[in-house]
C-alpha positions in Angstrom: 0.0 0.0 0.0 1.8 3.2 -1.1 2.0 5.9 1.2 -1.1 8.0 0.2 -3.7 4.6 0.4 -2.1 5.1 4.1 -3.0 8.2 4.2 -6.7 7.8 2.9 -7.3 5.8 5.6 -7.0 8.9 8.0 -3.2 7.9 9.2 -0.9 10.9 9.1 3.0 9.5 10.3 4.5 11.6 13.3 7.1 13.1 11.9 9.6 14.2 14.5 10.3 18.4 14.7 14.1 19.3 14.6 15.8 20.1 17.9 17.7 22.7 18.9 20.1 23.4 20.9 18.2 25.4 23.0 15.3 23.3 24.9 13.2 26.3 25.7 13.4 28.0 22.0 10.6 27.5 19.4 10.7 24.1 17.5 8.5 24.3 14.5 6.2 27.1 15.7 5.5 25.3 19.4 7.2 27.2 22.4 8.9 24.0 24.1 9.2 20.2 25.4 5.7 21.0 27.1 3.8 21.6 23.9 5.6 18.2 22.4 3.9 16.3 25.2 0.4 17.7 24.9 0.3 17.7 20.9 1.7 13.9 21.8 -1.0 13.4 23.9 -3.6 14.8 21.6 -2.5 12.7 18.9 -2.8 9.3 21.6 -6.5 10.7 21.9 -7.4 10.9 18.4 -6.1 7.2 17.3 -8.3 6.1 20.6 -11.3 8.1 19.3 -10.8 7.1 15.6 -10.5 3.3 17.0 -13.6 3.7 19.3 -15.2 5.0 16.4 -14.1 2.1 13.9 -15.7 -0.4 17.1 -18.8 0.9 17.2 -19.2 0.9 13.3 -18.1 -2.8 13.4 -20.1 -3.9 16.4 -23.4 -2.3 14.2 -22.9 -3.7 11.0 -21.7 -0.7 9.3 -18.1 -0.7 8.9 -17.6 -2.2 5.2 -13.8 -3.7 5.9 -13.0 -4.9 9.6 -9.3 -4.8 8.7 -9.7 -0.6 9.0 -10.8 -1.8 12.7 -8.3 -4.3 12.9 -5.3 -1.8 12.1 -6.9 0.9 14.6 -7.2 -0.9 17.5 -4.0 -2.5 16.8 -2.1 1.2 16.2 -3.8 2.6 19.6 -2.7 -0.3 21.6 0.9 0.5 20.3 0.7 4.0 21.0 -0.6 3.5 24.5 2.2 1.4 25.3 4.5 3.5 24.1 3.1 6.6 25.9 2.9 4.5 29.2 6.5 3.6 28.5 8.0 7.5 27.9 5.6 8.3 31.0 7.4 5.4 33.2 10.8 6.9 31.8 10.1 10.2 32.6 8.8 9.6 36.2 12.4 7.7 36.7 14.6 10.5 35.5 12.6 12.7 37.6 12.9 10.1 40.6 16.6 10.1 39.3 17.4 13.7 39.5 15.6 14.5 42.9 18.0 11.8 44.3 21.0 13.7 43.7 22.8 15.1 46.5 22.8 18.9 46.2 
């Protein structure tokens, strides 16, 4: 499947902005690491709500191919898990840092 039947599908790839050397400066028009995280977050909640949505068309009979359901459900169970996974990370270089001696 080329890259715009991927896209027809509603899936838009996360393509990464450039650092800089400066973590506070502007990265592609948002104003730090804190906007990354929330437009990451945002993103989690729109493959959840375009999976919940693909569900409820396939539990009703309406959903025409259950492999669109298939590959959504599947695609917000990875991004969970890798959203739990940079949470846990964070959380233990937080942990981390308020261990060092001062």
């Amino acid at each position: 499947m080329s890259v715009s039947g991927i896209e027809a599908l509603g899936f838009t790839p996360y393509v990464p902005p450039v650092a800089t050397a400066d973590p506070g400066a502007s990265v592609n028009g948002t104003s730090g690491f804190a906007d990354l995280v929330l437009d990451g977050l945002d993103r989690l909640e729109a493959v959840q709500n375009r999976a919940d949505s693909l569900a409820v068309q396939a539990a009703t009979g309406d959903l025409e191919n259950i492999h669109d359901y298939t590959i959504a459900a599947s695609e917000a169970a990875v991004t969970t898990q890798l959203t739990v996974a940079l949470r846990n990370k964070a959380v233990e270089a937080f942990t981390e840092i308020m261990r060092m001696p001062l």
